[in-house]
MARFI-261657 format. One line per 10 residues: number of its first residue (from 0); their letters; for each residue z, x negated, y negated of N, C-alpha, C. Coordinates in Angstrom, 2 decimals. Example, Ala and Ser with C-alpha at 12.3 -4.5 7.8 and 13.67 -1.06 7.14 Angstrom:
<rs>
0> AS> 7.80 -13.19 5.69 7.80 -12.30 4.50 7.80 -13.20 3.30 | 7.08 -12.85 2.25 7.14 -13.67 1.06 7.87 -12.90 -0.03
</rs>
This chain:
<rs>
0> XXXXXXXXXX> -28.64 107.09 -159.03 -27.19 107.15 -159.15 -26.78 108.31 -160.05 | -25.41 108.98 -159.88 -25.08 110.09 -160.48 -24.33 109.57 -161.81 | -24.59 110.73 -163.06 -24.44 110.09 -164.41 -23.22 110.97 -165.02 | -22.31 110.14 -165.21 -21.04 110.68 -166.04 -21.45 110.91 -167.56 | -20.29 111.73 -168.51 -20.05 111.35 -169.77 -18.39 111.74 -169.48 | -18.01 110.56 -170.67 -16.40 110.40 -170.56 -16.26 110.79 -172.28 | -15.87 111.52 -172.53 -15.34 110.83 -174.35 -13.90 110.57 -174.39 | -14.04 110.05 -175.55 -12.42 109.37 -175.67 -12.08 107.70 -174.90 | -13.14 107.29 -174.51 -12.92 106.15 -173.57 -12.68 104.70 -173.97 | -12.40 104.52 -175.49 -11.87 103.27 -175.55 -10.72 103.07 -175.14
10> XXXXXXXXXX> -9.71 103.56 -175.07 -8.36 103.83 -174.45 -7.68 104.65 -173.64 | -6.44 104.43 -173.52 -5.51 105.25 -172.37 -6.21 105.64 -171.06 | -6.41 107.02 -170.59 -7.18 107.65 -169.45 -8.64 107.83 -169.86 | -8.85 107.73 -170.94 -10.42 107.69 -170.78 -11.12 106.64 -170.95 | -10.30 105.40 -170.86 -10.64 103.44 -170.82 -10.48 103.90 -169.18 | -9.22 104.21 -168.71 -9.30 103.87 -167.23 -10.03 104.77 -166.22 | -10.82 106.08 -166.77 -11.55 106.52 -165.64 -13.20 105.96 -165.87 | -12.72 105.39 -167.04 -14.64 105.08 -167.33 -14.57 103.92 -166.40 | -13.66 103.08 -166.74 -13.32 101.54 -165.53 -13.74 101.87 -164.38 | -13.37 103.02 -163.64 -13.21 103.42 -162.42 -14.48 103.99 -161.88
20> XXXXXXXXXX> -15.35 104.82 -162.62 -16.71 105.63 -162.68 -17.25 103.85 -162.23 | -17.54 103.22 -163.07 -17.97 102.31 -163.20 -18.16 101.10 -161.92 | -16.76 101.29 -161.50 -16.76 100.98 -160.29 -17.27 101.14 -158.91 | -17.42 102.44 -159.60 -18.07 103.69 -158.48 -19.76 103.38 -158.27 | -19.98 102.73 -159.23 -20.89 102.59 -159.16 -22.28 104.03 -159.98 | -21.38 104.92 -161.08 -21.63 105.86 -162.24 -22.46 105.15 -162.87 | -23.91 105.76 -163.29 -24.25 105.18 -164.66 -23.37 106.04 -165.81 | -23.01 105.74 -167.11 -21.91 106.51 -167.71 -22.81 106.39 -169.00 | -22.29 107.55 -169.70 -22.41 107.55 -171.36 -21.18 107.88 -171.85 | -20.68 106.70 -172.62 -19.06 106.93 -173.23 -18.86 107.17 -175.04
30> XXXXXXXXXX> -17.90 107.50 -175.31 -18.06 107.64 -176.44 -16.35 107.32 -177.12 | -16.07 107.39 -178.39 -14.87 107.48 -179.04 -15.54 107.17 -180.73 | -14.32 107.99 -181.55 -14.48 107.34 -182.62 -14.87 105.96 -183.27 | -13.89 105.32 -183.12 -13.75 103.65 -183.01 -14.59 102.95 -182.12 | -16.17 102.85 -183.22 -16.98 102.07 -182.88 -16.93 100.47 -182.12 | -15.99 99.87 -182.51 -15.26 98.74 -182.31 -14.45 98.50 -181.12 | -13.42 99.49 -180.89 -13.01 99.65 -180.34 -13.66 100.34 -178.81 | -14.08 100.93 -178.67 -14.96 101.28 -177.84 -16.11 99.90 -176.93 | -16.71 99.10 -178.00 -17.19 98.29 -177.65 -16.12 97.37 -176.94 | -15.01 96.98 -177.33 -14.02 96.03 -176.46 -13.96 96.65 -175.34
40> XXXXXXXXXX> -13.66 98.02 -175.05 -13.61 98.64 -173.84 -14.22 98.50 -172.86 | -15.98 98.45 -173.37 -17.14 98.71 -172.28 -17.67 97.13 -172.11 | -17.55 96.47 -172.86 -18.30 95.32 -172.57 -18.54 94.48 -171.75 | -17.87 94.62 -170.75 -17.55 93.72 -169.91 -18.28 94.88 -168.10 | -18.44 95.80 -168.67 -18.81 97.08 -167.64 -20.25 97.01 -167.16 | -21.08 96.13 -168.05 -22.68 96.27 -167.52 -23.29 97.20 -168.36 | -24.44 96.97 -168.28 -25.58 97.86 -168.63 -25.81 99.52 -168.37 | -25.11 99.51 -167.07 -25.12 101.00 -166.59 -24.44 101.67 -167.85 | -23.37 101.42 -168.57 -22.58 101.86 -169.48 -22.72 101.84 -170.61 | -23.41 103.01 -171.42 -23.99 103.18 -172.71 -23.19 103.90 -173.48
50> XXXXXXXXXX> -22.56 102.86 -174.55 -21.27 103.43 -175.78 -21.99 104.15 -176.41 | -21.77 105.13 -177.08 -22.44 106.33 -178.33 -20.66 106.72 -179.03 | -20.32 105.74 -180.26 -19.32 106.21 -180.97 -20.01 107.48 -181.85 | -18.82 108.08 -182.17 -18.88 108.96 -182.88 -17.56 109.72 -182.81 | -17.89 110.89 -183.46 -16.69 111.87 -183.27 -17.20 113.49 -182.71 | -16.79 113.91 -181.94 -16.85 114.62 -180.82 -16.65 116.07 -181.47 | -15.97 116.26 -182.70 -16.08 117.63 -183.74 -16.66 117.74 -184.57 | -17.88 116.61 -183.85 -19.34 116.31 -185.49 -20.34 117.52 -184.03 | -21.28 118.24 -184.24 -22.36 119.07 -184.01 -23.09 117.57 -183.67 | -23.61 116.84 -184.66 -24.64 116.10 -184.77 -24.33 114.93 -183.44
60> XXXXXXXXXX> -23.08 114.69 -183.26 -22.90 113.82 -182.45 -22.88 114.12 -181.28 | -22.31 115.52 -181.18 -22.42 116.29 -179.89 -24.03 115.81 -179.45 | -24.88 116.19 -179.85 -26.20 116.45 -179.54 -27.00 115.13 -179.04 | -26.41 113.80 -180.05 -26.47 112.42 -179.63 -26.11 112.22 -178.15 | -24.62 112.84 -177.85 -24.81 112.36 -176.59 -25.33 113.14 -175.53 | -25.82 114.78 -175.36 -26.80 115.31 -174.91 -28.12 114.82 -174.54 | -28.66 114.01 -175.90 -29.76 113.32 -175.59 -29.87 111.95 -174.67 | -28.48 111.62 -174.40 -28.01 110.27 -174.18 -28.27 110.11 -172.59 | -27.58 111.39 -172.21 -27.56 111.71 -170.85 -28.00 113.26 -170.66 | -29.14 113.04 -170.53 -29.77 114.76 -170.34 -29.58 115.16 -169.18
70> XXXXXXXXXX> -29.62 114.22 -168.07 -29.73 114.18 -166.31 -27.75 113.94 -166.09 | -26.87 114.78 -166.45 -25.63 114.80 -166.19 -25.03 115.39 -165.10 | -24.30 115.05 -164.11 -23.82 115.06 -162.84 -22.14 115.70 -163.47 | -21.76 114.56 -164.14 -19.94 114.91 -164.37 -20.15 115.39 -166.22 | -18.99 115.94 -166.18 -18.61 116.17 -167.59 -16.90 115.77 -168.02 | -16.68 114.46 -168.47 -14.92 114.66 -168.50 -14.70 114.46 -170.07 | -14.09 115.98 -170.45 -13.59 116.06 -171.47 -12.50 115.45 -171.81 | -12.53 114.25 -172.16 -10.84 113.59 -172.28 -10.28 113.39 -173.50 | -11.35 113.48 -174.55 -11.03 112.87 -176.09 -10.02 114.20 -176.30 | -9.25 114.29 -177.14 -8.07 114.69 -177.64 -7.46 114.24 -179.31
80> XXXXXXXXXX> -6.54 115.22 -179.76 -5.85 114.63 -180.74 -4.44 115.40 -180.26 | -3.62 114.98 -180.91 -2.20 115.32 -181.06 -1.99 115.92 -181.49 | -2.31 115.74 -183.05 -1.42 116.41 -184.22 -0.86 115.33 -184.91 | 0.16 115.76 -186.20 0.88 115.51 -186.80 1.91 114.70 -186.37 | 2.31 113.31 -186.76 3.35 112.61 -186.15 4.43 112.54 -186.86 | 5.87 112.26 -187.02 6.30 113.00 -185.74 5.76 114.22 -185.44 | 6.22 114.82 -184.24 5.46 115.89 -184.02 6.84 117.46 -184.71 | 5.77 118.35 -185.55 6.42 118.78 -186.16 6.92 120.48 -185.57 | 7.46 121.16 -185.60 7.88 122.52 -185.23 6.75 123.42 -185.26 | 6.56 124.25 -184.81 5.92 125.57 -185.41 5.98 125.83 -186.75
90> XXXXXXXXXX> 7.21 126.42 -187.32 7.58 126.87 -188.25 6.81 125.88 -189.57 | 6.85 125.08 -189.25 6.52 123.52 -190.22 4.88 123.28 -190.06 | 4.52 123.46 -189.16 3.37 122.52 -188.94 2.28 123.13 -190.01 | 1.35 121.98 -190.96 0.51 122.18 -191.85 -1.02 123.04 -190.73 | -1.03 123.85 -191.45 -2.26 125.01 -190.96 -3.76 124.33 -190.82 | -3.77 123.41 -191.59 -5.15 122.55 -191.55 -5.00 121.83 -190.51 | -3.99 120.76 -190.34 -3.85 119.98 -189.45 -3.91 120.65 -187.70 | -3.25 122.15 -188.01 -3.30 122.82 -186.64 -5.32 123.00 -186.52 | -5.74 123.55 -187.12 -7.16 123.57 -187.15 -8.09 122.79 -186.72 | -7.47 121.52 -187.12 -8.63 120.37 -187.00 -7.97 119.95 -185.83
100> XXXXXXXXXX> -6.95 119.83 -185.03 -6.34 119.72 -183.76 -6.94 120.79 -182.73 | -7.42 122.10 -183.31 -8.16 123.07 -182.27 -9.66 122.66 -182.27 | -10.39 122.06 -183.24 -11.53 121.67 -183.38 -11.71 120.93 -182.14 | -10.60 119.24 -182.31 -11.06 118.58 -180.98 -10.40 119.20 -180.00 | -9.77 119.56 -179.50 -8.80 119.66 -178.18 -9.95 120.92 -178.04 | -10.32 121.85 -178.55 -10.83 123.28 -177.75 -12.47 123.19 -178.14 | -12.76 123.19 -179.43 -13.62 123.55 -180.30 -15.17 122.59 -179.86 | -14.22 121.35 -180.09 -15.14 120.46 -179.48 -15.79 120.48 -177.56 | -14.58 120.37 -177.02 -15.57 120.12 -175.03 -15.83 121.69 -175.33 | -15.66 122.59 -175.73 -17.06 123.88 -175.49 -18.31 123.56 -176.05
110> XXXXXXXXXX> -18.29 122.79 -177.10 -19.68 122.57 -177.35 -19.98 121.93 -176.69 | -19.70 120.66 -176.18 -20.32 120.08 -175.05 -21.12 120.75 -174.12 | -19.62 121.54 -173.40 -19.81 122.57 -172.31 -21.04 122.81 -172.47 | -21.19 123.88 -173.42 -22.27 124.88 -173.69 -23.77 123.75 -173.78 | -23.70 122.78 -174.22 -25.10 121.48 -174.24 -25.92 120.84 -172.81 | -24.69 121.04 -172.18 -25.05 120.45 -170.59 -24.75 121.46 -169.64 | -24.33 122.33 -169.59 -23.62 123.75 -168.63 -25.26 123.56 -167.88 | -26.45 124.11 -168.36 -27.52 123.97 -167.54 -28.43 122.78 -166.56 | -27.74 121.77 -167.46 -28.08 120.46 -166.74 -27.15 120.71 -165.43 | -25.92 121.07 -165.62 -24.98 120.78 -164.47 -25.32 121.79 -163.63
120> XXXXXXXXXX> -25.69 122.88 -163.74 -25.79 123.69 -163.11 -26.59 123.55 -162.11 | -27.72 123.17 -162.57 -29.03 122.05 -161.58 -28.67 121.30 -161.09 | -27.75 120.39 -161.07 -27.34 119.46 -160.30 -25.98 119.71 -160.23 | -25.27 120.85 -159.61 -24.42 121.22 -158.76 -23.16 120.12 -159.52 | -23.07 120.21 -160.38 -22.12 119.08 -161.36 -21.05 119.76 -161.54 | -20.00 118.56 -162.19 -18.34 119.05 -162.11 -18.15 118.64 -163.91 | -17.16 119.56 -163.88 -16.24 119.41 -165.29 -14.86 119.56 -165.08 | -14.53 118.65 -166.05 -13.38 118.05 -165.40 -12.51 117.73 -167.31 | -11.92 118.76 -167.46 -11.18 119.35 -168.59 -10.01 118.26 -168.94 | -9.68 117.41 -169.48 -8.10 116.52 -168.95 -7.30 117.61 -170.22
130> XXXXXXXXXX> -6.15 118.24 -169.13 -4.97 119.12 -170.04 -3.41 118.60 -169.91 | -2.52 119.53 -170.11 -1.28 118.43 -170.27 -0.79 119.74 -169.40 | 0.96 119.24 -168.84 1.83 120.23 -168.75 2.58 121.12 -169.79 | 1.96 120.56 -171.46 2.83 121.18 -172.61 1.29 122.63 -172.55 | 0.47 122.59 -172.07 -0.48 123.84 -172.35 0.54 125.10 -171.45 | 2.04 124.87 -170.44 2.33 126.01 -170.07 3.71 125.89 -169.97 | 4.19 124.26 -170.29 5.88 124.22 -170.08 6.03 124.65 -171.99 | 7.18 124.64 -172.02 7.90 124.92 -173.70 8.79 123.98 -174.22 | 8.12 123.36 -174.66 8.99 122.00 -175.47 8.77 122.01 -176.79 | 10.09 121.82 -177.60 9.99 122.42 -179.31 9.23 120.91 -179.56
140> XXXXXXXXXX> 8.31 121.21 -180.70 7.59 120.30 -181.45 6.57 119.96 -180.79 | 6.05 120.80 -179.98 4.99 120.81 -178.87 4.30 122.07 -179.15 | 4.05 122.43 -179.85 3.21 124.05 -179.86 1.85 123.72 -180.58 | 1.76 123.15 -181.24 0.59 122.79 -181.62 -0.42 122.04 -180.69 | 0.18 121.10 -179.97 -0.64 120.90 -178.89 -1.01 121.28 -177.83 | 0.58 121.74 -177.22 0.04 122.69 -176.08 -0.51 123.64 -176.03 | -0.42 124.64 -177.31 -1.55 125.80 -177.64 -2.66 125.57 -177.49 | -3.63 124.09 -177.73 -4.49 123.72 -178.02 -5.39 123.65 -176.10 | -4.16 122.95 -175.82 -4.34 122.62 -174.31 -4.44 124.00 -173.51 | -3.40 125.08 -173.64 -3.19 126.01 -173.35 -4.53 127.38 -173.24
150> XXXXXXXXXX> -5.39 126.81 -174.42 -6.86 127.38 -175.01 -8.21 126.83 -173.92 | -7.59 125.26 -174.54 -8.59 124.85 -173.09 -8.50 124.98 -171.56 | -7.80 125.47 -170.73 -7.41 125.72 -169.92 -7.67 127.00 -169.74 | -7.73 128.01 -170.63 -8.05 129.40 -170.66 -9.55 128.80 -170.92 | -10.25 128.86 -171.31 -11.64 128.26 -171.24 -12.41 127.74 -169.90 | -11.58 126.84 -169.21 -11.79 126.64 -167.99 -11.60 126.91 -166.67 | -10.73 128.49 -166.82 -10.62 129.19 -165.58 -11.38 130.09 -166.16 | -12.06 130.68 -167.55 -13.08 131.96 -167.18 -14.15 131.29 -166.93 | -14.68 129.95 -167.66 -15.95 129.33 -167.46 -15.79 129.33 -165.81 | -14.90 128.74 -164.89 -14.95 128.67 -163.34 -15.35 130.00 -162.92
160> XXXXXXXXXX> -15.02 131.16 -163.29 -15.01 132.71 -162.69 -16.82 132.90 -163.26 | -16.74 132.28 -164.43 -18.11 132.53 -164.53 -19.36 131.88 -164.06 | -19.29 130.67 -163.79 -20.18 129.70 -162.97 -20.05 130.32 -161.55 | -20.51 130.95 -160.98 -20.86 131.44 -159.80 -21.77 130.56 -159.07 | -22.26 129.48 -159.10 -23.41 128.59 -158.30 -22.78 127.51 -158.09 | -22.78 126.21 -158.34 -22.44 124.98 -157.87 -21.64 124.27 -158.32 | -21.44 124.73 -159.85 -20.75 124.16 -160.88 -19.41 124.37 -160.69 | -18.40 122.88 -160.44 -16.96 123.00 -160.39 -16.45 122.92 -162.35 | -15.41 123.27 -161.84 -14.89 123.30 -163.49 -13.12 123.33 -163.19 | -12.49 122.53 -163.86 -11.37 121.43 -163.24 -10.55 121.44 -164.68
170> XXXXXXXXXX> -8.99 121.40 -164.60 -8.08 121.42 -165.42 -7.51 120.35 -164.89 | -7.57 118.99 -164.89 -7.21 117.98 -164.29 -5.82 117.56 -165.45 | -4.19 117.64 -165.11 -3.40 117.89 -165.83 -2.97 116.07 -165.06 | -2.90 115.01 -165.71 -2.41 113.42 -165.54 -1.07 113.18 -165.64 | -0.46 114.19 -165.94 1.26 113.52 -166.85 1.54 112.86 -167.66 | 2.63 112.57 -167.85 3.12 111.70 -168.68 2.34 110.27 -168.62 | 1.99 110.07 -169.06 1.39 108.50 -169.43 1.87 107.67 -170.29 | 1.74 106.06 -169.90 1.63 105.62 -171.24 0.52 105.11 -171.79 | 0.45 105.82 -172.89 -1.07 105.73 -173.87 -0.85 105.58 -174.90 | -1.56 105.01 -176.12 -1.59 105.25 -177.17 -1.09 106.57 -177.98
180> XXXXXXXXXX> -1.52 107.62 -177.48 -1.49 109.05 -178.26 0.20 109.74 -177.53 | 0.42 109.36 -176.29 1.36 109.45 -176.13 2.90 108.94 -176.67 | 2.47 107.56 -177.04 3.24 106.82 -178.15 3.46 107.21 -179.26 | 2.26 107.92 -179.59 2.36 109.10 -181.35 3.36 109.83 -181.03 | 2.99 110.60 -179.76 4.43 111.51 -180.10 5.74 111.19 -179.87 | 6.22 109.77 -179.55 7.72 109.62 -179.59 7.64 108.25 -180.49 | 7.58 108.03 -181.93 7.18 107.21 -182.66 8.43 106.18 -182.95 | 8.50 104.94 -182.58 9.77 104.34 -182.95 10.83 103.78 -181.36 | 10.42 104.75 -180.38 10.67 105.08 -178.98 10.02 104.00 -178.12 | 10.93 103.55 -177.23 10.14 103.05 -176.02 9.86 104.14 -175.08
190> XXXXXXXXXX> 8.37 103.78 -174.35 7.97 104.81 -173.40 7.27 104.03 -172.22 | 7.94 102.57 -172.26 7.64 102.10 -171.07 8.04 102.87 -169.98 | 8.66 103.28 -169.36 9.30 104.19 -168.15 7.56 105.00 -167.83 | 7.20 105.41 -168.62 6.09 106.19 -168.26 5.17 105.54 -167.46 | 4.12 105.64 -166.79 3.24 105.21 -165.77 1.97 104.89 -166.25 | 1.35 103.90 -166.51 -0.05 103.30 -166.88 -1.39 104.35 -166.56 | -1.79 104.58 -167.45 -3.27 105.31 -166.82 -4.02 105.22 -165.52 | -4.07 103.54 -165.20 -4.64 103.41 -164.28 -4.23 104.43 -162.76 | -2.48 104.27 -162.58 -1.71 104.88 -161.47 -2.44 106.75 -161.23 | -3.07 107.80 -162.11 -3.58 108.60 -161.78 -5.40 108.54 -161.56
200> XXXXXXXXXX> -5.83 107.65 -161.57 -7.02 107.01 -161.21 -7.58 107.85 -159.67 | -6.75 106.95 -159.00 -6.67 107.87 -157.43 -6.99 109.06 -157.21 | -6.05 109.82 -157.69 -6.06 111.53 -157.86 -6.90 112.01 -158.46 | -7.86 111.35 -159.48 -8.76 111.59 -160.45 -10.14 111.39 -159.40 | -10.19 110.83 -158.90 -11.11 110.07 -157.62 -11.27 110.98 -156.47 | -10.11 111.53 -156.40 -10.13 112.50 -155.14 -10.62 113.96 -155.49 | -10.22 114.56 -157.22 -10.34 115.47 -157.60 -12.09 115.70 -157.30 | -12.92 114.37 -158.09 -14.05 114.87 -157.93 -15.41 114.46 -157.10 | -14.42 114.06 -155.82 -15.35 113.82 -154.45 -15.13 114.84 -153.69 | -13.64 115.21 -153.18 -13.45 116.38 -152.32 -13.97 117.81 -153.14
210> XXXXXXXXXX> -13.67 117.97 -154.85 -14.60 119.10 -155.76 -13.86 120.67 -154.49 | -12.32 120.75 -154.44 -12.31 122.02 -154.44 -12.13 122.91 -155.01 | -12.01 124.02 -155.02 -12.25 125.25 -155.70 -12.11 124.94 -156.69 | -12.43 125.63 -158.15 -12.23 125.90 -159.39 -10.45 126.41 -159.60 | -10.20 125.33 -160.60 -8.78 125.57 -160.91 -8.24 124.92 -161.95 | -6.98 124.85 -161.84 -6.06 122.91 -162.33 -5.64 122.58 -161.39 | -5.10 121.13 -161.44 -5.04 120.06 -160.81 -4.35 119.08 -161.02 | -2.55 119.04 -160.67 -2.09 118.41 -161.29 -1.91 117.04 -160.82 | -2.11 115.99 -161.69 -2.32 114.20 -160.53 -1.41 114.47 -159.68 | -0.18 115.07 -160.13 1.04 114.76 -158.96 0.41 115.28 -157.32
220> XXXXXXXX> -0.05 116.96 -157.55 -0.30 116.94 -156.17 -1.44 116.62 -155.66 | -2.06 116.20 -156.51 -3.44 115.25 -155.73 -3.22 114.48 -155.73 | -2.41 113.27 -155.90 -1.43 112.18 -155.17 -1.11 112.00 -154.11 | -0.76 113.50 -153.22 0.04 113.46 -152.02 -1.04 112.66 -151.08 | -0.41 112.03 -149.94 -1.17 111.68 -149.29 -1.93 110.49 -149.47 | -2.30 109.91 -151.01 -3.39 108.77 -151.02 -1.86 107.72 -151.03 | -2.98 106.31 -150.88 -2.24 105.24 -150.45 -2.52 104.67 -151.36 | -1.57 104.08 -152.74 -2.84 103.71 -154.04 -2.11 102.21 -153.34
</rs>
């Protein structure tokens, strides 16, 4: 059977594509900070599904889950941070906090990248980047993240130009959700109106069976057409 890694998967979209891998019948290696949390996630998933908490802008942990899954098929970069809540301006935003927000959002899935790029390469494997629409629309109090997103996304159309063999490499952009981290940024706000993780599942499903060209990919138009 073909072997995922998801990070970020105790919650939001990376609880619901690990659900879904899983379904698929993926052996998976998942990960998130929240040791605990993570475990509520997977437990109920089987054996195929091996938690490795940690944090994803540790080197050391990186390498944990390298060893975890050496024989890797998928790569989905999903773990993320925000930033600063509320979410603060440009002009405002603390310089450390922007830093350690480029660590995970960019800093971190290249190291990955760069740990398994040869595994995948051998086995004709996909990466599959999760980015937002703030990496290219302009929304004030959004620059810190979408820069971040905006980086990774530039990352994943030269890595595509540069993988010349088998290896897909995917800017898979979900929308608006409602998630946890999405809730950070409108703090106090209802954001029920927004759409459950599970609802881009589909499109996520289609992205990496059909595996066309190297690009982004936004759920909306890989939506068209399925019957969820």
């Amino acid at each position: 059977m073909p072997t995922a890694l998801v990070t970020g998967a105790s919650s939001g979209l990376g609880r619901a594509l690990t659900r879904a891998l899983a379904e698929d019948d993926w052996d998976l290696v998942v990960d998130a900070r929240n040791a605990e949390a993570l475990r509520q996630a997977t437990q109920d998933l089987g054996p195929r599904v091996r938690a490795v908490p940690g944090d994803i802008t540790d080197p050391a942990h990186r390498q944990a889950l390298f060893e975890a899954a050496p024989d890797l098929d998928l790569l989905v970069n999903n773990a993320g941070g925000l930033g600063p809540s509320p979410l603060p301006a440009l002009g405002e935003i603390p310089l450390g906090a922007l830093e350690d927000l480029y660590r995970v959002n960019v800093i971190a899935p290249l190291g990955l990248i760069q740990l398994f790029l040869k595994t995948l390469a051998a086995h004709s494997g996909t990466i599959v980047n999760i980015t937002s629409d703030a990496a290219s629309g302009v929304y004030p109090g959004w620059g810190g993240y979408g820069s971040s997103k905006a980086a990774l996304e530039q990352i994943g159309a030269v890595l595509g130009a540069e993988c010349t063999g088998g290896v897909r490499v995917y800017s898979f952009d979900p929308g608006d959700l409602r998630t946890p981290m999405h809730q950070m940024a409108f703090p106090g706000e209802d954001i029920s109106d927004r759409p459950l993780p599970e609802s881009v599942v589909p499109a996520f499903r289609r992205l990496i069976q059909e595996r066309p060209p190297n690009g982004r990919y936004p759920a909306a138009d890989l939506s068209e057409g399925i019957h969820q």
